[in-house]
N, C-alpha and C positions, 0 to 999 in steps of 0.2 A: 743887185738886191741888197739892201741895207739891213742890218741887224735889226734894226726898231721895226722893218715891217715882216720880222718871224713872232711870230707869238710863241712859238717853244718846238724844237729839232726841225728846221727846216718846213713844218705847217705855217702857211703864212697867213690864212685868216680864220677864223672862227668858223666851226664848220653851219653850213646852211640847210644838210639833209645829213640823211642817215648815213651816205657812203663817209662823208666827213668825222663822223662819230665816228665808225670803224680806224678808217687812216688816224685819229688823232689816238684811238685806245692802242693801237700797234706801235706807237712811238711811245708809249707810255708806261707800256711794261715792267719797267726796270720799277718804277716809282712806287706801280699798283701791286705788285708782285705777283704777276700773273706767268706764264706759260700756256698758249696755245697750241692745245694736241690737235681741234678739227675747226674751220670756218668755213662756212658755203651761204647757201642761197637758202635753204628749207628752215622750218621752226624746228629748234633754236639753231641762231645765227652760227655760237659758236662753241663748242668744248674747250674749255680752260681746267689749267690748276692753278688754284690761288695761295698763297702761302702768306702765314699771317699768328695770330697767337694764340688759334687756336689748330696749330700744324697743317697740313698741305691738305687741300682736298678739292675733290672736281668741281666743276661749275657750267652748268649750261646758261649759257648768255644770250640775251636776245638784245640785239641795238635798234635803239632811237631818236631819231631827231628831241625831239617833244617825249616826257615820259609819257603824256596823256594819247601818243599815239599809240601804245599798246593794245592790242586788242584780240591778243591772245590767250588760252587758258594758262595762267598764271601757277599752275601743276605740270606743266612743260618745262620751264625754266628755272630757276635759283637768285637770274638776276638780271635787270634791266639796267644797262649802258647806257646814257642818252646826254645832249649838249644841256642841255638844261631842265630840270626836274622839276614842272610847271603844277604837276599833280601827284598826289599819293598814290602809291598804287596797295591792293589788299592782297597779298599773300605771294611776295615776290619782291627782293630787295633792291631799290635804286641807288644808281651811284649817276651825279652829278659831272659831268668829266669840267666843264665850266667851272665847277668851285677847285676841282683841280689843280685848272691851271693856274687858275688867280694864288691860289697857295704856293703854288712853285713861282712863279714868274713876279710878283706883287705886282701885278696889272689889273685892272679891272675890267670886264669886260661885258656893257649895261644892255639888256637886254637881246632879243636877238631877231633876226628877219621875220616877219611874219610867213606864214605856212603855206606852199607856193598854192595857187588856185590851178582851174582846169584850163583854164583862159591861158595865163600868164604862161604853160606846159605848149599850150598849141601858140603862140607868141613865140614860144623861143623855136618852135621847129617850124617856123612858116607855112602852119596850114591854112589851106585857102577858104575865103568864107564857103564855099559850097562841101567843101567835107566837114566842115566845123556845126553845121545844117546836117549831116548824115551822122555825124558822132552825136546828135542832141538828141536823135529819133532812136541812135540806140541805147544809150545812154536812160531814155523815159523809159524804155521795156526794162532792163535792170534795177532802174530803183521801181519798178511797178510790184517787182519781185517778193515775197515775205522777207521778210529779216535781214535784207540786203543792204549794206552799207559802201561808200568807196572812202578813197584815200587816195590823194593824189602823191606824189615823188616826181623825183626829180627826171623822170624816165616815162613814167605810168600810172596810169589810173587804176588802182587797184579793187575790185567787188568781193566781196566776203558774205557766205552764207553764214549768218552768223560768225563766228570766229574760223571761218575755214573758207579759204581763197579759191572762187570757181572762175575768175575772170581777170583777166587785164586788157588794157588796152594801152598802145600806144600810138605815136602822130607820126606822118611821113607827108611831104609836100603833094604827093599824087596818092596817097591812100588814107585810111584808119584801120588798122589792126587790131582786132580783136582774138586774144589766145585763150580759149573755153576747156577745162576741164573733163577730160575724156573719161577717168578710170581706167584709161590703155584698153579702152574697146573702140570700134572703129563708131566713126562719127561722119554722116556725110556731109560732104562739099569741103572739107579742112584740107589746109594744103599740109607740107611739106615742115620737120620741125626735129629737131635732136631732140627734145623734152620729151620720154614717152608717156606722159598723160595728160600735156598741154599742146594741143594744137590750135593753125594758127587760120582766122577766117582774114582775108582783104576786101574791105569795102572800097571801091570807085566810083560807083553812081548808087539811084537810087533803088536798081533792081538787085543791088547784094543785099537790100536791109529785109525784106521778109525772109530770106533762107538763114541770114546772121540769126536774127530773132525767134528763129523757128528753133535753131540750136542751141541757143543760148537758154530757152527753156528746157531743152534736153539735157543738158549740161546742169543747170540747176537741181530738176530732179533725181542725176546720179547723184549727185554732192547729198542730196535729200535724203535719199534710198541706203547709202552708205551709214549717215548719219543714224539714222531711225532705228538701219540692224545692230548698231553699238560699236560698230569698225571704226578704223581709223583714215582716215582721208589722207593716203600717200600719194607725193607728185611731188618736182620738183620744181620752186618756186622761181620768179624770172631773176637772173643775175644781176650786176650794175652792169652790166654791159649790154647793147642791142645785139639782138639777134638779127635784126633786120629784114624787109621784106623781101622772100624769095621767088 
């Protein structure tokens, strides 16, 4: 590996999603004057202390590829991480980690990959035209949904009842996975899951898709119900890592 192709400590390309923005703020530390007391999977990503001119103090941090993929209540965080800062955001500070490094490094580095699609996600895990056919059928029941939005990553299709995640979905060569938002009450037909409020449905043919869809509206309406009584939507969000189907 040659020198000219690290961009800075051993990172050797610009990151392309979210997990890259993390790996690149954890080599960066020293720079940004951070300390990291908690990082996980749930909003916010991560508890810092930042130290700086106006003395040390906490930071909840939330990382993004794109600032514009935030789409969080911006009263949760202090601050948005992200490779490059494409939008303003209102009531939550951005820091740019791309102007970063061109500051350290005096490199330039123009623009950045466009933002993977749902296509390109099922491309890279070889799903077959007939589950890419049952991911589309489920897929129109969730955006049929009120106030439902997704987000693809580098993992997952992410669904949001408004700013609060009731669904993911991910790809496997003989399935699609769909992990639906319990509130840690039982929910039928879900299989098996460490996560206790996201459990996880396997589509194979086309007789999983009305019990998926029958849940997936159950699932909506806890997130709804929670919502409406002024509580908080606790669960633990999906890692970078697969869990895999069991």
């Amino acid at each position: 590996m040659s020198r000219e192709s690290v961009i800075f400590r051993g990172i050797r390309c610009p990151p392309s999603e979210e997990q890259g923005v993390v790996a690149l703020f954890a080599v960066l530390l020293p720079e940004l004057g951070f300390e990291i007391e908690h990082i996980g999977a749930s909003f916010p990503d991560c508890i810092a202390w930042r130290t700086g001119g106006e003395g040390r103090e906490r930071v909840a941090i939330e990382f993004e590829f794109r600032s514009s993929g935030f789409d969080h209540d911006p009263r949760g965080c202090d601050l948005v991480v992200c490779w490059e800062a494409d939008v303003a955001l209102t009531g939550a500070e951005v820091m740019e980690l791309r102007t970063v490094v061109e500051a350290l490094t005096g490199r330039q580095f123009f623009g950045s990959p466009p933002a993977l699609t749902v296509d390109q996600l099922m491309d890279r895990r070889n799903v077959p035209a007939e589950l890419r056919k049952l991911f589309s059928a489920v897929d129109a029941h969730l955006r049929a949904l009120d106030n439902v939005h997704s987000k693809t990553t580098g993992w997952y299709v992410h669904y949001r009842a408004g700013k609060h995640l009731f669904a993911y979905v991910s790809f496997y060569p003989d399935c699609v996975r769909v992990d639906l938002f319990t509130g840690g009450q039982p929910l039928e037909g879900v299989g098996h899951s460490k996560s206790p409020t996201f459990k996880p449905f396997f589509i194979r043919d086309a007789r999983d898709v009305p019990l998926v869809s029958a849940r997936i509206s159950e699932s909506y309406g806890r997130v709804e119900k929670v919502i409406h009584e002024g509580g908080a939507v606790r669960y633990s969000s999906p890692s970078s890592s697969s869990p895999g189907p069991t």
